[in-house]
Every structure is written in C-alpha cells, then in structure tokens.
N, C-alpha and C positions, 0 to 999 in steps of 0.2 A: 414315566419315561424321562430319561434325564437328554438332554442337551446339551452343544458347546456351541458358545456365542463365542469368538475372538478372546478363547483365552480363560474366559468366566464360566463355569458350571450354572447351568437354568434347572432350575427341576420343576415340571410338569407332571400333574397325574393327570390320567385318561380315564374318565368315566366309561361306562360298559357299553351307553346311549352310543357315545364317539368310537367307540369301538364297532361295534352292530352297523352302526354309519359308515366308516369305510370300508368293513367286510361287504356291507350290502351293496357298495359299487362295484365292485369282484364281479359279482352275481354267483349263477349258482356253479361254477367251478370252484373257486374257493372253499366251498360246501365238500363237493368230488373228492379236492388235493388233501382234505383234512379228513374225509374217511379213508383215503387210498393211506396215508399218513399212519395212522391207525393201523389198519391193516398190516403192516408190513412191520409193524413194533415189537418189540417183546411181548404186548399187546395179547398175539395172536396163540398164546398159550391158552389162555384162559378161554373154557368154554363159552359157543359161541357167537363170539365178538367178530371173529371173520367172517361170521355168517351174515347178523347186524350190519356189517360194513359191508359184504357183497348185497341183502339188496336196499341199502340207503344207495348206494350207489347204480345199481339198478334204475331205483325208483329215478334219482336224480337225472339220468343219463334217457330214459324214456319221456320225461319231463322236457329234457335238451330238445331230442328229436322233433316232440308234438309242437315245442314254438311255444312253449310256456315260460311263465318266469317263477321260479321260486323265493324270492323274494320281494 
C-alpha cells in the first residue's frame, strides 16, 4: 500500500494478518459484497460459480438472520 505524507511517497506493505483484521471488522457483509461481487463478474460464465456464490451467500444471510457472527 503506498501513501502520501506532505509531499513524500511512504510505502507500506500489509501483511494478510492486517488484512483478515480489517476485513474481520466488516463482519460478515464484507463476506456477502465479495460473493455478490463475484457473482455479477465475467465470473459467472464459468460453470457453477453462480451457484457457489448463491449459497455462500445463502448460507451467509441465514447466518445474518439467526444472530450469529461469522467471523
């Protein structure tokens, strides 16, 4: 990830740890937007992957309802 401080270029990497970490404050929408994401791609050619993503998303959204957390 790179950065601008006043001027100066900072370059940052992000480990996958810091990554998973902010995702995981999301919750499990971020999960949802990244299979609906999917979904709607060129993606959706390829045998099925729509289907994969309708019930990850399924599952995720039954999960919403019950008052559970997925991550």
């Amino acid at each position: 990830m790179v950065r601008l401080n006043r001027g100066r270029e900072l370059k940052r990497q992000m480990s996958v740890g810091e990554i998973s970490d902010r995702l995981s404050r999301l919750g499990p929408l971020s999960l949802l937007m990244a299979a609906a994401c999917v979904a709607v791609s060129p993606f959706w050619g390829i045998p099925f992957v729509t289907t994969a993503c309708g019930l990850s998303i399924a599952a995720l959204s039954m999960q919403l309802l019950l008052g559970r957390r997925t991550t």
